[in-house]
MARNUVO-646428 format. One record per residue (C-alpha): residue number from 0; x, y, z. Coordinates in Angstrom, 1 decimal, always signed. Layout:
REM residues N
NUM,X,Y,Z
...
//
This chain:
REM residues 442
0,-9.4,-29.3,+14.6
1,-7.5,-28.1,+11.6
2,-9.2,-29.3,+8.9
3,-12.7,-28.5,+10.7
4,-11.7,-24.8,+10.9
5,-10.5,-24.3,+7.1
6,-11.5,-27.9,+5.8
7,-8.3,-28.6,+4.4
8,-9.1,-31.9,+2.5
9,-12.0,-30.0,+0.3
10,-9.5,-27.6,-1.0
11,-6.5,-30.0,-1.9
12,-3.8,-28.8,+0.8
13,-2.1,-30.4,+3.6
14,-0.9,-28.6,+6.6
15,+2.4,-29.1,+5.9
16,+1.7,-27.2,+2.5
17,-0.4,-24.4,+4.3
18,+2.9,-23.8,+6.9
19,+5.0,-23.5,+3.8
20,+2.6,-21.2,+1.8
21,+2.2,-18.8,+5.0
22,+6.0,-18.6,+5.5
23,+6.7,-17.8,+2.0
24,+3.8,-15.1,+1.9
25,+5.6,-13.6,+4.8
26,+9.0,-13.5,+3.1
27,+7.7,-11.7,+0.1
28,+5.8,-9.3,+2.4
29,+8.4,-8.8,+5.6
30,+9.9,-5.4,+3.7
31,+6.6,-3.5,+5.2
32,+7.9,-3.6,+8.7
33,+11.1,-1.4,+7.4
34,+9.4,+0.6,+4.7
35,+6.3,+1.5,+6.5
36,+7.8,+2.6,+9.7
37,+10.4,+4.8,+7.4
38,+7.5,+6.2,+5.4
39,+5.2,+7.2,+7.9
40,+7.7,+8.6,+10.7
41,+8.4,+11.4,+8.2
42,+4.7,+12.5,+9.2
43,+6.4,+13.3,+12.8
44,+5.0,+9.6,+14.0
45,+7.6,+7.5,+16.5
46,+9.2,+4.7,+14.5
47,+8.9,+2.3,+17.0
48,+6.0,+2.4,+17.5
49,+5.2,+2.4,+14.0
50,+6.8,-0.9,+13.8
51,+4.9,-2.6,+16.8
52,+2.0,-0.5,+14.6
53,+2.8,-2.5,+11.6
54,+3.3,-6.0,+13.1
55,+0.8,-5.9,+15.2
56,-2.0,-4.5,+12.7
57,-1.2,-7.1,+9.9
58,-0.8,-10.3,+12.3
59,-4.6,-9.2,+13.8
60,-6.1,-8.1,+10.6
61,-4.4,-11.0,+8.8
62,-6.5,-13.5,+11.4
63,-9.5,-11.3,+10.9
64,-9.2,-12.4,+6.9
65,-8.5,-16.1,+7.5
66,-11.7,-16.7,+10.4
67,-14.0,-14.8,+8.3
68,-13.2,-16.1,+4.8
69,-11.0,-19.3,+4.9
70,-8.8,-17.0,+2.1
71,-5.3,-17.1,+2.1
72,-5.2,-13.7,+2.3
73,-2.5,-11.4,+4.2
74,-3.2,-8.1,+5.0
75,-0.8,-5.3,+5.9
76,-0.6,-1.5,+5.8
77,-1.0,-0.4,+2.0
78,+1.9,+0.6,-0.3
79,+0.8,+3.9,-1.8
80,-1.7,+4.6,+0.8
81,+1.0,+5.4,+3.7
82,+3.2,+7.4,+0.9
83,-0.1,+9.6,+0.1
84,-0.6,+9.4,+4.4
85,+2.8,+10.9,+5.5
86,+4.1,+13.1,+2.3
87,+0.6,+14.0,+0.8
88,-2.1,+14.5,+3.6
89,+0.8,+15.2,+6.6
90,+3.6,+16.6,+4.8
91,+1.9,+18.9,+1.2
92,-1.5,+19.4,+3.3
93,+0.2,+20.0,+6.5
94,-2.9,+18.1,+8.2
95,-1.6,+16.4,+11.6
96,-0.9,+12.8,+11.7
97,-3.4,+12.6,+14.8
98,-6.2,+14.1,+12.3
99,-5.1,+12.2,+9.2
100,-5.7,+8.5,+11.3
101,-9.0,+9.7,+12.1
102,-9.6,+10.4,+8.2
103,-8.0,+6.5,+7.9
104,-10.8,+5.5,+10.4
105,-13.9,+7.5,+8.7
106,-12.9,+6.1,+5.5
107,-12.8,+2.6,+6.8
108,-16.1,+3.2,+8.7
109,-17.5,+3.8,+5.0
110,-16.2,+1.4,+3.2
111,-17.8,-1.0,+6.0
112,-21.7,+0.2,+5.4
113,-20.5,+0.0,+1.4
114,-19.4,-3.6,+2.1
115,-22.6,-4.3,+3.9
116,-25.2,-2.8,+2.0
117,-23.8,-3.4,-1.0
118,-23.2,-0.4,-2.3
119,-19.4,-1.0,-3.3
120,-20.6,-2.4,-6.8
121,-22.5,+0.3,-7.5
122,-19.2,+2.7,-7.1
123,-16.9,+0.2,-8.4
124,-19.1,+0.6,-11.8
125,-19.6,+4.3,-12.0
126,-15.1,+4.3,-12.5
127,-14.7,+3.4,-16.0
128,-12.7,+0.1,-16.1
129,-9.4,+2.1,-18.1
130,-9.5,+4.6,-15.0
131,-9.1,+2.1,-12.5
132,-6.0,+0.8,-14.1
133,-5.1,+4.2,-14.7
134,-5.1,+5.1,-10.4
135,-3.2,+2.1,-9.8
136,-0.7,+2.4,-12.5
137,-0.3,+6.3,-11.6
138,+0.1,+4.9,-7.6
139,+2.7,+2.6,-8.8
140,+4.5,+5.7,-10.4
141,+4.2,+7.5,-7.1
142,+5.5,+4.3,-4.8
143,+8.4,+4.3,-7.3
144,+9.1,+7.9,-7.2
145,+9.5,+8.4,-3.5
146,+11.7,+5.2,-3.6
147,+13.8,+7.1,-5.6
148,+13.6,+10.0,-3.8
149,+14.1,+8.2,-0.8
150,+17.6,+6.8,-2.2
151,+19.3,+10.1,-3.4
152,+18.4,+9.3,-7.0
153,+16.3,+12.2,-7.6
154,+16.5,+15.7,-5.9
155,+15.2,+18.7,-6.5
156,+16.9,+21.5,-8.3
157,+15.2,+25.2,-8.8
158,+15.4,+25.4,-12.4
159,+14.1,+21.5,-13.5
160,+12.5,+21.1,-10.7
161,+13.7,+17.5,-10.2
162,+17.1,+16.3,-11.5
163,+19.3,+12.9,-11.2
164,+21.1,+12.5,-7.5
165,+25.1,+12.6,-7.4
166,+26.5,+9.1,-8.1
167,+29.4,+9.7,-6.7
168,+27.5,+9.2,-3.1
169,+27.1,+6.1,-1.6
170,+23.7,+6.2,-1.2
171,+22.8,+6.8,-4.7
172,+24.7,+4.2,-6.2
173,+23.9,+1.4,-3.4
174,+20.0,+2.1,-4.7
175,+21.4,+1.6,-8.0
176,+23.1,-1.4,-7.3
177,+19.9,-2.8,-4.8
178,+17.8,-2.4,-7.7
179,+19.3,-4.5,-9.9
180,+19.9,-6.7,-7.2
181,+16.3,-7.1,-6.3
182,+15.2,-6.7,-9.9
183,+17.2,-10.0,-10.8
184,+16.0,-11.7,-7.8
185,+12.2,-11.4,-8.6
186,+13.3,-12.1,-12.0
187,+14.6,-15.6,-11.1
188,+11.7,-16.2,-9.0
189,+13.7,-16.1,-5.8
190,+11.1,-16.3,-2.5
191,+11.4,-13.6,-0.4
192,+13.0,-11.6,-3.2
193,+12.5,-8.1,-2.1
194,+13.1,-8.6,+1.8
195,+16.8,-10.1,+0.5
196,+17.0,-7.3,-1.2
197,+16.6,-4.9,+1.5
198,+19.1,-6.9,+4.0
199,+21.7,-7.4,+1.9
200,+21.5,-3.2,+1.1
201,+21.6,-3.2,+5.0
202,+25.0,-5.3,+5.4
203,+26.8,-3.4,+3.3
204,+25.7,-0.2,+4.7
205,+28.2,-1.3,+7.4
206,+30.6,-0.8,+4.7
207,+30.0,+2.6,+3.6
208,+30.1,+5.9,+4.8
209,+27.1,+8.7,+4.3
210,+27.8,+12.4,+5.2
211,+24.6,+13.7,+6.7
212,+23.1,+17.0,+7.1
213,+25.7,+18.4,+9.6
214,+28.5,+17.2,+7.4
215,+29.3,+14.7,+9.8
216,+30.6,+11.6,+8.3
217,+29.1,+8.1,+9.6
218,+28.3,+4.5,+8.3
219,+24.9,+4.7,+7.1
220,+24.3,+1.3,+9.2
221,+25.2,+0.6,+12.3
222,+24.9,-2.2,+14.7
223,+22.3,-2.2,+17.4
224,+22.9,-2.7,+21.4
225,+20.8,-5.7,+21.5
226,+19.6,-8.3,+18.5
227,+16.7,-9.3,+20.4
228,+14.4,-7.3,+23.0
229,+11.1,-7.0,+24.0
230,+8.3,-4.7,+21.4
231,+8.5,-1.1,+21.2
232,+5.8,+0.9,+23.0
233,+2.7,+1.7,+21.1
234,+2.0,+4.0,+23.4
235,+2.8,+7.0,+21.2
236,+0.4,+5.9,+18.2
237,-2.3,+4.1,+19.8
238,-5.7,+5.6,+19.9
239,-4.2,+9.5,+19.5
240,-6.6,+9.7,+16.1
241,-8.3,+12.8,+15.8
242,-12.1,+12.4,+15.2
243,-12.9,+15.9,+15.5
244,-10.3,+17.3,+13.0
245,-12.1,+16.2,+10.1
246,-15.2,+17.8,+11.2
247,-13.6,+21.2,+11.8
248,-11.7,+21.0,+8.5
249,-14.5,+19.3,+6.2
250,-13.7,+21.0,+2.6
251,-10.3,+20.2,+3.3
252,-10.5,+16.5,+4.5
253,-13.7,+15.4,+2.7
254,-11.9,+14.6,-0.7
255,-8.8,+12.8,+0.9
256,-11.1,+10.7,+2.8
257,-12.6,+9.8,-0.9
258,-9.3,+9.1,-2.3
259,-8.5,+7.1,+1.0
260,-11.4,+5.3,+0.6
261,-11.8,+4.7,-3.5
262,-7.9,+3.3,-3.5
263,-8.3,+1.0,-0.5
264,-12.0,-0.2,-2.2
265,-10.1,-0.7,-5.6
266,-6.9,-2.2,-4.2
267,-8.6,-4.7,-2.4
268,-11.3,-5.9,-5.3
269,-8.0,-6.2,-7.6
270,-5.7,-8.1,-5.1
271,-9.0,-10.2,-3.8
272,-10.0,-11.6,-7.3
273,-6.2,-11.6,-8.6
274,-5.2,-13.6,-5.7
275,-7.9,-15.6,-5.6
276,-8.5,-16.9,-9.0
277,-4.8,-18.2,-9.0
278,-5.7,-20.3,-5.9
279,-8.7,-21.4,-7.8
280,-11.8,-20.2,-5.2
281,-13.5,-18.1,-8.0
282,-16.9,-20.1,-8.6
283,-17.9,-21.0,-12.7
284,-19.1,-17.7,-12.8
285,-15.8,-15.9,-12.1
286,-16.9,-14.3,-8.9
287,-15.6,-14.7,-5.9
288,-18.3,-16.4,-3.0
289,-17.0,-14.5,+0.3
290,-16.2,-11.4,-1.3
291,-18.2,-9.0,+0.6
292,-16.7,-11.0,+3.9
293,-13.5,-10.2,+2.6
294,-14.5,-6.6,+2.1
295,-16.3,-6.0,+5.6
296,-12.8,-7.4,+6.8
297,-10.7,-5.1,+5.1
298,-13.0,-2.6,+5.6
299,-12.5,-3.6,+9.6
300,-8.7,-3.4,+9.1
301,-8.7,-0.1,+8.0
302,-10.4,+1.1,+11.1
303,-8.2,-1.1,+13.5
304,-5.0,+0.1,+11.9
305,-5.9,+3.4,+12.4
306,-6.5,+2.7,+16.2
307,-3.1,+1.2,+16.5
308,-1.3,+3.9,+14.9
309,-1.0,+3.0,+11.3
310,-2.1,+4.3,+7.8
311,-4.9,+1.8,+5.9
312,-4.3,-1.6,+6.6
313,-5.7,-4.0,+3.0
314,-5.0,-7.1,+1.5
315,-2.0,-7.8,+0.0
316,-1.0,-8.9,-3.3
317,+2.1,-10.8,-2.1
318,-0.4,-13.0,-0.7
319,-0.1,-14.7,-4.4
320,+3.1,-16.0,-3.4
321,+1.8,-18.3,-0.7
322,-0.9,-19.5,-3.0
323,+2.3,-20.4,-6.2
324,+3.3,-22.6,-3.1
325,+0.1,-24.3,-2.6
326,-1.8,-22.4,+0.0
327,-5.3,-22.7,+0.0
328,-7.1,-22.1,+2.7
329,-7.0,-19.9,+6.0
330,-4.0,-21.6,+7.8
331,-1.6,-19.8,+5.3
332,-3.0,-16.6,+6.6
333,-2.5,-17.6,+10.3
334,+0.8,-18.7,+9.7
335,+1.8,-15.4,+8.1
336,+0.1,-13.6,+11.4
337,+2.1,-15.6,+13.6
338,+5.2,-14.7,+11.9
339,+4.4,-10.7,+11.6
340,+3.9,-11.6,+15.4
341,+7.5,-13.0,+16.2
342,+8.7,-9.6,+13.8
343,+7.6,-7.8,+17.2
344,+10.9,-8.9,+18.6
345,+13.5,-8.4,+16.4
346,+12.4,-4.0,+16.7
347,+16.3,-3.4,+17.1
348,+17.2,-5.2,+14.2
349,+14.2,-3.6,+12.1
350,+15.0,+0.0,+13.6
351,+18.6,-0.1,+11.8
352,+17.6,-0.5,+8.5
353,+18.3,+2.4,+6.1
354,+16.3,+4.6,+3.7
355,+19.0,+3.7,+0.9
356,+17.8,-0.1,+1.7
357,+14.3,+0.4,+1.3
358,+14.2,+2.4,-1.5
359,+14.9,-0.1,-4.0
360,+11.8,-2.1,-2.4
361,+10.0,+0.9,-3.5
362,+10.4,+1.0,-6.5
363,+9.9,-2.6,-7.9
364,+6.4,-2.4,-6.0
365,+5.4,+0.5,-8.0
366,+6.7,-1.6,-11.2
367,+4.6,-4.7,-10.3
368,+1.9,-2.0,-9.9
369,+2.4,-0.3,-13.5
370,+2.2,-3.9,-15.0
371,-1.6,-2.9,-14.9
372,-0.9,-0.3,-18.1
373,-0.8,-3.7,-20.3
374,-4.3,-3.4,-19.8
375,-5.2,-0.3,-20.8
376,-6.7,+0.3,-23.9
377,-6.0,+3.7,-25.2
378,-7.3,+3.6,-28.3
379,-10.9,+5.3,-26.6
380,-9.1,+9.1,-26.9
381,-11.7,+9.7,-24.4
382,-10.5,+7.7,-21.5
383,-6.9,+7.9,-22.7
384,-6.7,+11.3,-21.9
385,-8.1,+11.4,-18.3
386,-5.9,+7.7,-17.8
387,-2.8,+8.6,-19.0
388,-3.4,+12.5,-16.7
389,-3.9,+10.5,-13.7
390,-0.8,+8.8,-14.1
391,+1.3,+11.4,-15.0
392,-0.5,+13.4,-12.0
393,+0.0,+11.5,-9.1
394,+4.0,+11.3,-9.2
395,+4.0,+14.7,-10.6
396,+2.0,+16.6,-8.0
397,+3.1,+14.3,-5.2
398,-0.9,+13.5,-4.4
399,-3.1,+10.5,-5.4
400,-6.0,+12.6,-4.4
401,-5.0,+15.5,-6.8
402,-4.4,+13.0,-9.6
403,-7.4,+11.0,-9.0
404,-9.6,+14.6,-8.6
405,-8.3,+16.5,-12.0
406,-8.6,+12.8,-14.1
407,-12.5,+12.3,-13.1
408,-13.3,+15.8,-13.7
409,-11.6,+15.7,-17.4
410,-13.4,+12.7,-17.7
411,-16.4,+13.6,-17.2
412,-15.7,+16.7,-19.6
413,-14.3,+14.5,-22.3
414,-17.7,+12.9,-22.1
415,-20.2,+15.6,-22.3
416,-18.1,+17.7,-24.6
417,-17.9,+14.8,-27.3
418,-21.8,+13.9,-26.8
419,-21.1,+10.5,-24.9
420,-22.7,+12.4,-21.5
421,-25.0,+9.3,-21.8
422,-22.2,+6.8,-21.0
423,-21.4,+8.3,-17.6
424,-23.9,+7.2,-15.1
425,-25.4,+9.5,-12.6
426,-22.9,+8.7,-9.6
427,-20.0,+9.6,-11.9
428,-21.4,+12.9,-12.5
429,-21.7,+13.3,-8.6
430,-18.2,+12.4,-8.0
431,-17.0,+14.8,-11.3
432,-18.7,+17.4,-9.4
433,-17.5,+16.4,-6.0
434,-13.6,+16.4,-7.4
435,-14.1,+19.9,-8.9
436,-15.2,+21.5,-5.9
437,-12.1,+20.4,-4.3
438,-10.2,+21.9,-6.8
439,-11.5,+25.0,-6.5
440,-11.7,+25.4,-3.0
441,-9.1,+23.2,-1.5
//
């Protein structure tokens, strides 16, 4: 039955390899049922449910991936994407998290007549290829920011604005010390390098003592009643998205749906081909055949996730770790489902994990996610400066939308003021114009 479903002896695996593959995609990706819970229940969202949100949504979506496309393709809740979700659109924009999953949903709804129509390559090639690197080099910066903001490494002070945190904390310096930790495990190749990271943070927060905003003095982990127990309810996150908010608030919403839906359509073309050339299903040309299945599904997930309680749910470039063990086909998927399935009953144990843990987990994903600035050329002074403003941007005014928005517009700017207006197509000069609007009138 196995090798009918994903014809495992066409693509070189065994189903031994595939059970190995899916395990270790899991291990590299299990640090999103801490770090998405902690992210999003700053938007006012119940972190239990979030994390039967976040288990639940990548075990289903995950499936959704491997039936439709035979990939070995994880999918999860996006890094970046719930940071810009619970500090940019709930938090800065003050929109509620009820109204901000219906923006999730609209955006997903998009992105699935783009994938079917195929429209998506038309938008994919009105970006200019340095400002796609640029937006996910400046949403690395962001992810990497918050992680340190997150930890106690930076705070804010009145007259820099930001400033280094007090090492003399625990918190602080156990980010410190989990970065370097973590940072030598991926180093050396270890599987599962960031999750081990984030539990051995969590053991020795046992250890120390964190004085919280009452000045009370307590352990900044501590052990839970139960290791084991039955999934949180969803009840508090599932189906309460807002569809009518967006519709009351258009001028407001309609450009962070955009940025919602431009990061999760560029995401998921990077991770899809990156992915999937190292497991060697690109075809002579150097496409991939299934992409706008893949698409269509990620474009689903996005919708799902939303219904379940959860920012956009996309492929996963961790999903690269399964295929260096020799997954190939759609079983490494389901095996990674089943195991984000299993998660479901360890909620105590997930629950306990601290900010201070996470933040380190933060932070090398927004490296891996700068490594894209290798790529840029800069030497074109005309997409280095809108590039190198939508990296700076994003970190700097807390907002992918903003840094994405004030980027395209100087871009298109650049253009017209040096006489190159003929090198940006038509669709560029909608979006320019789009992006300004929102500037003005936000």
């Amino acid at each position: 039955m196995l090798e009918r479903l994903f014809q495992l002896h066409a693509h070189g695996t065994t189903v031994r390899k595939e059970l190995v593959a899916g395990l270790t995609t899991f291990a590299a990706m299990a640090y999103i049922l801490a770090v998405n819970p902690g992210i999003l229940s700053a938007s006012g969202m119940d972190k239990g449910a979030l994390i039967t949100a976040t288990a639940l949504a990548s075990a289903l979506m995950t499936v959704l991936m491997a039936l439709m496309t035979n990939y070995p393709i994880a999918l999860a809740p996006g890094m970046g994407i719930n940071a810009f979700f619970a500090f940019t659109v709930c938090g800065a924009m003050k929109i509620p998290w009820q109204g901000a999953l219906g923006l999730v949903f609209y955006s997903g709804a998009i992105f699935f007549v783009l994938s079917i129509t195929g429209v998506r390559r038309r938008l994919i090639e009105a970006i200019p290829r340095e400002l796609k690197l640029a937006i996910t080099c400046g949403i690395g910066l962001f992810i990497a920011f918050i992680g340190l903001k997150n930890g106690g490494v930076i705070v804010a002070n009145p007259a820099t604005f930001v400033t280094l945190g007090d090492f003399g904390q625990a918190g602080p310096l156990l980010v410190l010390a989990g970065l370097i930790l973590t940072a030598v495990l991926v180093a050396r190749k270890v599987p599962g390098a960031i999750i081990l990271g984030v539990l051995a943070l969590t053991v020795a927060g046992f250890f120390l003592k964190t004085k919280g905003a009452d000045g009370a003095v307590t352990a900044m982990t501590s052990m839970p009643s139960s290791l084991i127990a039955a999934p949180a309810s969803l009840a508090p996150t599932f189906f309460q998205l807002d569809f009518g908010y967006f519709w009351q608030n258009w001028r407001v919403c309609l450009p962070v749906m955009f940025a919602l839906l431009f990061v999760d359509l560029f995401d998921n073309m990077g991770t899809l081909i990156g992915v999937c050339q190292r497991a060697g299903l690109l075809d002579a040309n150097g496409n991939l055949p299934k992409i706008g299945r893949a698409l269509t599904a990620d474009a689903t997930a996005a919708m799902v996730g939303s219904t379940l309680g959860t920012s956009t749910v996309t492929s996963y470039i961790e999903s690269a770790a399964g295929v260096e063990a020799g997954g190939r086909t759609g079983l490494t998927a389901i095996t990674t489902a089943a195991c984000f399935l299993l998660a479901l009953f360890f909620n105590p144990l997930i629950a306990i994990i601290p900010a201070a843990a996470t933040a380190p987990a933060l932070v090398i994903v927004g490296i891996f996610m700068m490594q894209s600035v290798a790529e840029l050329d800069l030497r074109d002074f005309a997409k280095a400066v809108p590039a190198v403003l939508i990296m700076l941007l994003m970190p700097l005014g807390f907002s992918i939308a903003e840094g994405m928005a004030v980027g395209f517009v100087v871009y298109v700017g650049f253009m017209l003021g040096c006489g190159r207006g003929r090198e940006v197509t038509p669709l560029a000069y909608g979006l320019g114009a789009l992006f300004l609007a929102h500037l003005i009138w936000k």
